[in-house]
N, C-alpha and C positions, 0 to 999 in steps of 0.2 A: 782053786781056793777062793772060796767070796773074800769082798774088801774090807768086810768089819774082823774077819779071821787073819788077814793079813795084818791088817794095820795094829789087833792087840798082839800078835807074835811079836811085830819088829818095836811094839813100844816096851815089852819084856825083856826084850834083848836088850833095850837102849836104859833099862832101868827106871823108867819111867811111865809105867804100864798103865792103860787109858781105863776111867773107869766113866767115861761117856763116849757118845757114835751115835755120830747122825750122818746121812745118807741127802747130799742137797738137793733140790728142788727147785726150779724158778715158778714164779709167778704163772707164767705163760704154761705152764707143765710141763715142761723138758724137761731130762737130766742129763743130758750131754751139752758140755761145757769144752772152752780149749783154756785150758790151765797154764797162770804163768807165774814163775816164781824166782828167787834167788837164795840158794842154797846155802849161801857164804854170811846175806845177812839177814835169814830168818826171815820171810815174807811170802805173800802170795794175795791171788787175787783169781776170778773166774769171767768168765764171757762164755754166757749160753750162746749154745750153737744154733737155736732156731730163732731168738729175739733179739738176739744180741746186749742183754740188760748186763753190765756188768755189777761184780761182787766182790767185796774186798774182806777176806778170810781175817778174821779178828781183827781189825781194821789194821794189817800187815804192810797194807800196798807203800804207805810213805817210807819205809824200810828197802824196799827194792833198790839197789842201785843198779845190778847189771840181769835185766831182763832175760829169760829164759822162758820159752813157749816148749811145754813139756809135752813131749809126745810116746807112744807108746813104741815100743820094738818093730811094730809091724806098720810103721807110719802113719799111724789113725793118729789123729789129735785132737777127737771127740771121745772125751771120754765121762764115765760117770763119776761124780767127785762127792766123798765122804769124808768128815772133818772128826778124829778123835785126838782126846783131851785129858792129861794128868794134871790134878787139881793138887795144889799145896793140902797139908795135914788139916782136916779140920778147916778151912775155908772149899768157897766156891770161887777163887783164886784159879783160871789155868798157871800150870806150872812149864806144862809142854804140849804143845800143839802138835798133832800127825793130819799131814793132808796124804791124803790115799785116793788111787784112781784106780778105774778097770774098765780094759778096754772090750766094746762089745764082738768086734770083732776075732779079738782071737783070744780074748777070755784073761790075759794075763793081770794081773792086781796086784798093788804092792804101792809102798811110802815114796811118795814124789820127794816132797821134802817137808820137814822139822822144824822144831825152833823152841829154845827153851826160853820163856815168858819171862820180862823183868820187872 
């Protein structure tokens, strides 16, 4: 399954179903990134794997309290990172953020982690 397929299923499921998807890119043109986030308080942040430029996912990172370097099932922890978005009624308000990776090696995709926007 691609990761923009993934990530609107599980924001369907979550009731908060994304009606943007973007697919990140560094500067330098990589897309593999090693992802790290905190599930408990809504955050996240990226460091490409060829430049090392980091990036802080809707400015989430000061949210972090207990760091987590997300890796995929098959131990890769480069992976590609795409950021979808449910926006409040009628604003361009995010409501809920989906960070979603996929790993190139064994292809699997799906929601790191969440966070509903305050």
């Amino acid at each position: 399954m691609d990761l923009e397929q993934s990530i609107k299923q599980y924001s369907e499921k979550n009731g908060y179903p994304i009606s943007d998807f973007a697919e990140v890119h560094c500067d330098c043109g990589s897309n593999k990134f090693h992802l790290y986030s905190d599930d408990d308080n809504g955050g996240a942040y990226i460091v490409c794997s060829k430049c090392k430029k980091e990036m802080n996912i809707e400015n989430s990172k000061e949210y972090i309290e207990e760091e987590v370097n997300n890796i995929c099932n098959c131990d890769n922890d480069s992976l590609n990172i795409a950021i979808g978005k449910a926006f409040y009624p009628y604003s361009k308000d995010p409501r809920w953020v989906y960070v979603g990776a996929k790993c190139d090696q064994c292809g699997l995709s799906g929601v790191y982690v969440d966070w509903k926007e305050n």
